[in-house]
C-alpha positions, 0 to 999 in steps of 0.5 A: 500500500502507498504511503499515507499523508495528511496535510493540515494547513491553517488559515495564514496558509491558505488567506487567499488564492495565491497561498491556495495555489502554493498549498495545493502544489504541495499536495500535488508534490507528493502525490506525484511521490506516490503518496495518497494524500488528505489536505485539512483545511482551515477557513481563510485568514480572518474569515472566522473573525468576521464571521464572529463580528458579523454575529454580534451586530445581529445578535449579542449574545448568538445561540451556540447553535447558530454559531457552528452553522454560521463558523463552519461555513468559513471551511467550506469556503476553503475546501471547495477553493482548494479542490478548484485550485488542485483541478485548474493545476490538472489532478483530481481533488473533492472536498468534502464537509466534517459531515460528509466525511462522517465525523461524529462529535457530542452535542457541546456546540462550539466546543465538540469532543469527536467521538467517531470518524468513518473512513469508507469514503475517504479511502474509496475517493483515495483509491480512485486517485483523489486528493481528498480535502476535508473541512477542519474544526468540524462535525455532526452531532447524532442529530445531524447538528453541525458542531464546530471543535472550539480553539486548535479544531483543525490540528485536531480533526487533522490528527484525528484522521491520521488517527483512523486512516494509519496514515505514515505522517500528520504535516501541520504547515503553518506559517512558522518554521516548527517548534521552538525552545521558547517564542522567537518573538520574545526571544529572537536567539530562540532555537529550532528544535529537530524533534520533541516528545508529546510529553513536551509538546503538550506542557509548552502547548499549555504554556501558551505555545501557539504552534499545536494546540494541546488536543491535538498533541493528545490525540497524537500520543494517544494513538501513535501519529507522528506528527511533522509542524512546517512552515507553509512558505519555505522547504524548512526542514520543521519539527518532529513531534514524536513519543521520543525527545530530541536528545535524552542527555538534554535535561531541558528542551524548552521555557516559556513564559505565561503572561497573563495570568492571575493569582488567587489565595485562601488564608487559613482554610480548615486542613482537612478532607474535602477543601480542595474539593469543594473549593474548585469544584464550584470553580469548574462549575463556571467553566474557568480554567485553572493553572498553577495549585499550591497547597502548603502544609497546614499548621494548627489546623490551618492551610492556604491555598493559592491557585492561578487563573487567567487574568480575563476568569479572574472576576468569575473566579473571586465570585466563586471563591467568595461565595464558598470561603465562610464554608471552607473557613477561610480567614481571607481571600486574596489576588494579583492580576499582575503575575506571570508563569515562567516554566521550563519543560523536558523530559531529561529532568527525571534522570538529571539532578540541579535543575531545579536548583539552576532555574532559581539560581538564574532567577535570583540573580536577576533580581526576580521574585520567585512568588511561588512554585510548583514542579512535576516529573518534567516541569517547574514553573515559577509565579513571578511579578509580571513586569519581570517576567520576560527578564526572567524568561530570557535568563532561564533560557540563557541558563540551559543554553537552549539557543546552542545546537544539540547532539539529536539522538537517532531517530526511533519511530513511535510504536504503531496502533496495530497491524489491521487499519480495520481493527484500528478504526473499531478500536478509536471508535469504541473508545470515543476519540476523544475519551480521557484515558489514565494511564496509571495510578502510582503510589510512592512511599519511598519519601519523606517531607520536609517544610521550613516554615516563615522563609523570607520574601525576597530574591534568591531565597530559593536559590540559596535553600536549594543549593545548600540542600544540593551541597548536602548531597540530599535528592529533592523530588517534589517542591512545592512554594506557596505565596507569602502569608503575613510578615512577607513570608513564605512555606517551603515544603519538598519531598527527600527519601525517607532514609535523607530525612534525619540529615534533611532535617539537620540541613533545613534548621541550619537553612532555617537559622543562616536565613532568618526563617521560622520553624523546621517541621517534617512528616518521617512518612508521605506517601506521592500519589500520581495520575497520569495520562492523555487528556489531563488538560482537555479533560479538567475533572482530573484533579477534581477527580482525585480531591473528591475521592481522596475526600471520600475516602476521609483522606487529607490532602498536604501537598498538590502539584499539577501539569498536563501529563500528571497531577500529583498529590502527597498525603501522610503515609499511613493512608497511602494504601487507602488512597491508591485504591481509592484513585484506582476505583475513581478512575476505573484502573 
């Protein structure tokens, strides 16, 4: 069988006939290869804003119906333009709708999730030689309702289809060069990367790198599409997105700096099962998204909270908080809308120690505040003032040296679906595409809590407490930072091997006294839960998930930590055991 590709260009690429003509000799390139191709194709340049400008003149606020009838006309537009453009060039091309494809969504109007695409007509127009161009952002509900798939739905629907056809390759053109290890227009000596993992991509893709929207990523790692980003201008050489990083010696591979964010705290919540629970389910139930969640260790039977929202929720957010802040006994609700996320991502910071500690290094020597931070298995991200975010973003990029070319490891191809392309289609059928899927619940009981309390509010505190923990030879796991509370201070908790923690303890009181901070307290016996998966992002119950289990279960949550691939929770180390089974159960493992 010939080779299988799916195009995907956006709406730069095709904004008008000239750029369609140039796409369409693509398409036309490889198929003269051989290959039998599927072109996804966007609406033209800012065709969906003024379809949007135009609802709004008519109606103020449109019915989600009307709006995907309205928005997915703009497809249309382009799918019938390209398929004249590849007829007047002499080849055979049809276009074709999500429904007439047969792409089946929910009912969620303007935001669908897919749930099954057919194949049988695709592959008979490819048989018959046709370069076959499907409307992206798309589909029918089963009531025959156009739906449309909200923010990045072309990547998506062209993933999808790599998905269900088996094709070799997904090439999303753009009007970029590929990915890069932060955004060259805030960094011009930003670099192209050869080759980055789902893993990676999807924490950058949350961090605001606009090049992939993150459903797409997880449709990719979910079903093994490689994925191949090129700029739809020039024969750059672009970027891989696959299971395998660019180089496993390379402990970061990018940053990125979320601008506008926003933080929320609670001060002085009851320490006990159900707060977390309570408190962001009455966030999701007005849709807003959160980011960043610290949650200290509490003292006397009190805790805070911090979490961050973007700025634009923030107003949303406060109403939900306030309302509910006398149940959790808060003793004060607080804010910034003048924050910023700094974050640096790679899959090598599992096997390479210090990294951390050279991220706050940098930081601090710029005279930048570290407001709070929250890590994972391969992200750290840091809240800083956002007046000095971009300072801080460059030095971290400068501290891992990602504009230096690095040494790619031989490539190795990601692992297939199946052998039986019909086996494969009934098995993404069966699922719902787009259906969360947990890879695992794990339950370490290896580790050991340590939190020094009251740490002074100032640059470079971190830094020095990390440090001095790195000199004692002592492995840090988790770290977890929560804004400062009252007199300017801060808690600092991380996780350390249980058999560490005698000469952690001795390590953080001599931090304790050589920085003027407050109490030294640990806990011998934690035990880290994580969930892991494809999904996390798209599917934001996942951590609502866990808190409600772990709460019903009569389980108290110390320490939380989230990222797009794992949310990671610590809890005392008795309970362990319980709160394993208790996950397992919550999401069917």
């Amino acid at each position: 069988m010939s080779e299988l590709i799916v195009q995907k260009f956006g709406g730069t690429s095709v904004a008008d006939p000239q750029k369609i003509l140039a796409a369409a000799r693509k398409a036309i390139r490889a198929h003269q290869r051989g290959a039998r191709v599927v072109m996804v194709v966007s609406a033209m340049g800012k065709n969906t804003d003024m379809l949007v400008d135009l609802a709004s003149q008519v109606n103020e606020k449109p019915p989600a119906r009307e709006m995907d009838m309205l928005l997915s006309t703009g497809e249309q537009v382009s799918v019938a333009l390209m398929a004249m453009a590849i007829d007047s060039l002499g080849h055979k091309a049809v276009s074709l709708t999500g429904a007439q494809i047969g792409i089946r969504t929910d009912s969620t109007h303007t935001k669908a999730r897919i749930r099954s695409i057919s194949t049988e007509r695709m592959r008979r127009l490819l048989d018959e030689g046709n370069i076959v161009i499907a409307a992206g952002f798309q589909g029918i509900d089963e009531d025959f309702n156009i739906t449309t798939l909200g923010r990045g739905g072309s990547d998506t629907t062209a993933v999808a289809l790599a998905a269900v056809l088996g094709a070799d390759a997904c090439e999303i053109y753009t009007d970029v060069d590929g990915v890069y290890t932060t955004d060259p227009r805030l960094l011009p000596e930003a670099r192209r990367v050869e080759r980055i993992s789902y893993d990676e991509m999807l924490e950058l893709a949350s961090l605001g790198a606009g090049v992939m929207h993150n459903r797409s990523i997880e449709f990719a790692k979910k079903y093994g599409v490689t994925i191949h980003v090129r700029n739809s201008m020039a024969d750059t050489p672009g970027t891989l997105i696959v299971a395998q990083p660019e180089s496993r010696g390379q402990a970061v591979c990018g940053a990125a700096l979320t601008r506008n964010e926003a933080r929320v705290t609670l001060r002085g919540v009851r320490d006990e099962p159900g707060v977390s629970c309570t408190l962001f389910s009455s966030i999701a139930a007005r849709n807003i998204t959160v980011d960043m969640i610290v949650q200290d260790v509490g003292e006397s039977g009190r805790a805070d909270i911090s979490f961050t929202v973007p700025e634009a929720e923030l107003a949303d957010t406060l109403q939900a908080v306030e309302a509910i802040a006398e149940e959790l006994g808060a003793q004060a609700v607080e804010h910034d809308r003048n924050v910023a996320k700094v974050s640096v991502v790679g899959l090598g910071m599992a096997q390479q120690t210090g990294v951390a500690t050279r991220m706050f290094r940098r930081i601090a020597d710029a005279g930048v505040n570290i407001q709070m931070i929250t890590t994972s298995e391969i992200k750290i991200s840091v809240l800083v003032d956002r007046e000095f975010a971009q300072r801080a973003l460059r030095e971290v990029h400068q501290a891992f040296e990602l504009e230096k070319e690095v040494t790619v490891d031989a490539f190795e191809a990601s692992p297939q679906i199946g052998a039986d392309a019909a086996d494969v289609v009934e098995r993404l059928q069966g699922a719902g595409m787009e259906d969360l899927m947990i890879d695992e619940v794990r339950l370490d009981e290896t580790q050991a809590r340590v939190t020094i309390n009251q740490i002074p509010d100032t640059p470079g505190i971190a830094a020095q407490v990390f440090e001095m923990v790195a000199e004692a030879g002592i492995f840090v796991d988790m770290i977890v930072q929560s804004h400062a509370a009252h007199a300017d201070a801060a808690s600092l908790s991380f996780t350390i091997p249980r058999d560490s923690l005698q000469h952690g303890l001795q390590v953080a009181k001599s931090i304790a006294t050589t920085l003027n901070c407050g109490k030294v307290d640990s806990c011998p016996e934690v035990a880290k839960l994580s969930v892991s998966g494809v999904g996390m992002r798209s599917h934001t119950g996942v951590a609502i998930g866990m808190f409600r289990a772990l709460t019903e279960a009569n389980i108290n949550i110390a320490l939380v930590n989230t990222s797009e691939v794992r949310v990671n929770v610590v809890v005392d180390g008795k309970s362990g055991q319980a709160a394993k089974l208790a996950l397992e159960k919550a999401f069917g493992k």
